[in-house]
C-alpha positions in Angstrom: 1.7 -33.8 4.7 0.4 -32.2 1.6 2.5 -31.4 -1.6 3.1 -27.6 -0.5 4.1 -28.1 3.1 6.5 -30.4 1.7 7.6 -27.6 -0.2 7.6 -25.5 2.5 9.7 -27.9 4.2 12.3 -28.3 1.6 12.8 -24.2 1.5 13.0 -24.3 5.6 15.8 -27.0 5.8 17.9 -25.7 3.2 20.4 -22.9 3.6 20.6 -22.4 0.1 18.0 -21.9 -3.3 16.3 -25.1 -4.5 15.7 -25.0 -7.9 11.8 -26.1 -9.1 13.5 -28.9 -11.2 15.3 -30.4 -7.8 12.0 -29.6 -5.8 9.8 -31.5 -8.5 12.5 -34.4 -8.6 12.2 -35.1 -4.8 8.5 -34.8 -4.8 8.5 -36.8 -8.0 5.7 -34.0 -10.0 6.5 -32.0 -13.1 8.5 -28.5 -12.3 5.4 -26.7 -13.3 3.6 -28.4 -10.3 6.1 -27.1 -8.6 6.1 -23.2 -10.0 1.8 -23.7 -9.3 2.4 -24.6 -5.7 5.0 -22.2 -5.2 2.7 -19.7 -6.9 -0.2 -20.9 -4.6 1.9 -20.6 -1.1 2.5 -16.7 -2.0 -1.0 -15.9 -2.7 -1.5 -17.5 0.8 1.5 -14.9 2.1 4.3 -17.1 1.9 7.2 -15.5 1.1 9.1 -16.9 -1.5 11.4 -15.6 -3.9 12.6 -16.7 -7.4 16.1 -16.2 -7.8 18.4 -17.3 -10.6 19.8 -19.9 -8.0 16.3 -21.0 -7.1 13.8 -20.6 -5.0 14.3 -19.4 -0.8 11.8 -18.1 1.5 13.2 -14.2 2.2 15.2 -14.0 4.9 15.7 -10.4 6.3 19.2 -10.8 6.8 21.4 -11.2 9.7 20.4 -9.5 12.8 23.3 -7.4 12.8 22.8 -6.6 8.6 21.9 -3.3 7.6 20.7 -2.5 4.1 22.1 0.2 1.2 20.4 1.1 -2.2 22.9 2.0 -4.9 22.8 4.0 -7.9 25.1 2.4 -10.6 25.5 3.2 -14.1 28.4 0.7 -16.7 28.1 -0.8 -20.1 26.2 -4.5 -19.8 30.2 -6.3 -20.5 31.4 -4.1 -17.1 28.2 -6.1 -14.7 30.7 -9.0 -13.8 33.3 -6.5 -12.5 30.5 -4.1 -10.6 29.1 -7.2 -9.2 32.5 -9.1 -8.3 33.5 -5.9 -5.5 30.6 -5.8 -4.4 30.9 -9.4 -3.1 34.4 -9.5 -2.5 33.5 -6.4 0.3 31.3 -8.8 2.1 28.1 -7.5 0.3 25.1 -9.2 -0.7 23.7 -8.1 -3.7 19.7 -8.4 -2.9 18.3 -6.9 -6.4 18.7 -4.7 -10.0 15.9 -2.3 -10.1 15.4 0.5 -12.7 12.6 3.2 -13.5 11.1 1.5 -16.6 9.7 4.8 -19.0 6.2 2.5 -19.2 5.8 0.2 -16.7 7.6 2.3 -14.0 9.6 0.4 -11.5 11.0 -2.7 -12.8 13.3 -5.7 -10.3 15.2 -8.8 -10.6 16.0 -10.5 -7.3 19.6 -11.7 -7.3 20.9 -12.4 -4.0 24.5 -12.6 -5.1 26.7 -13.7 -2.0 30.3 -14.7 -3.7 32.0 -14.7 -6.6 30.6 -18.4 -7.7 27.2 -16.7 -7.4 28.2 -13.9 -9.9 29.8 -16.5 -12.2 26.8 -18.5 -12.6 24.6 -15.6 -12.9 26.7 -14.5 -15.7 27.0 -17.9 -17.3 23.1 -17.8 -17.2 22.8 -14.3 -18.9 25.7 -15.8 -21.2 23.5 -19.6 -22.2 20.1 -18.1 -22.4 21.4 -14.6 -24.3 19.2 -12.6 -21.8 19.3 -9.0 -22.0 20.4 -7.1 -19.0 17.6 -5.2 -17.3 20.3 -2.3 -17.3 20.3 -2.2 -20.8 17.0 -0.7 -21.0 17.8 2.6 -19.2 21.6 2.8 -20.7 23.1 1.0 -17.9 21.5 3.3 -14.9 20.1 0.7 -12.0 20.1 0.4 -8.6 21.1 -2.3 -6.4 19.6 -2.8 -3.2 22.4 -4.8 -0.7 22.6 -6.1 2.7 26.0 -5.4 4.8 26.9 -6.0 8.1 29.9 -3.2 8.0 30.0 0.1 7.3 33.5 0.4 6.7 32.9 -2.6 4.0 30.1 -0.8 2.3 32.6 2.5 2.5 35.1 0.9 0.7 32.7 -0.7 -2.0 31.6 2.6 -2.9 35.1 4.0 -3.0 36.3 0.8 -5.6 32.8 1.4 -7.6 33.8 5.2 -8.0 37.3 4.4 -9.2 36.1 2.5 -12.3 33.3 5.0 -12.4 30.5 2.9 -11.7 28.3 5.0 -9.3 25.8 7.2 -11.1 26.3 10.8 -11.1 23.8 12.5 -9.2 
């Protein structure tokens, strides 16, 4: 088995991200090997995301999931409280998109699942003192998420409005 269908392998058996650094140290390469094959198995059609929890091959979801895009707009200190009720309605947060003024649509995959997930991401954004892609459109972005209840996505919506976090139409 080559080094790519044992990364393919890896991403298959696990039921969560594998970071490039834990891929490279079980294949004993370099984590840039590792980002080249990866980069190699989409060009052959593979599909692979990059998340900030590591690499997964897309899954579409549960059978029964559905799937919502958002328009939010908060300051870049409110993203941990926008992102927290979304996952404490049962929602997983897929992506951040926004309409870039020069290179038009711009997205970040996230796929957000708990609050541990939001906490890291946030730790991440905190370490490497990243800037928000929000912050380049004055907090307007959109979230694409995946929900298996309505009445869950309902009542997202309704929390998000309260601290006035849905964009205005």
């Amino acid at each position: 088995m080559d080094r790519k269908e044992n990364i393919l392998q890896i991403l298959q058996s696990s039921s969560k991200p594998v970071t490039g650094n834990e891929m490279a140290k079980i294949l004993g390469v370099s984590r840039q090997v590792v980002v080249q094959d990866v980069a190699i198995l989409r060009a052959q059609g593979i599909h692979i995301m990059a998340t900030p929890q590591g690499y997964l091959l897309i899954n579409h979801g549960a059978e029964n999931s559905k799937r919502a895009v958002l328009a939010v707009k908060h300051m870049p200190e409110e993203t941990e409280e926008e992102l927290n009720i979304l996952v404490d309605h049962n929602i997983r947060i897929i992506d951040v998109i926004i309409d870039h003024q020069i290179y038009g649509e711009l997205r970040g995959f996230l796929m957000l699942n708990t609050r541990a997930d939001v906490k890291k991401f946030i730790e991440n954004i905190k370490a490497e003192k990243a800037t928000l892609l929000s912050s380049l459109t004055g907090g307007v972005h959109l979230h694409t998420v995946e929900y298996e209840d309505d009445l869950n996505l309902q009542k997202a919506k309704e929390k998000l409005s309260q601290y006035n976090f849905l964009a205005k139409s």
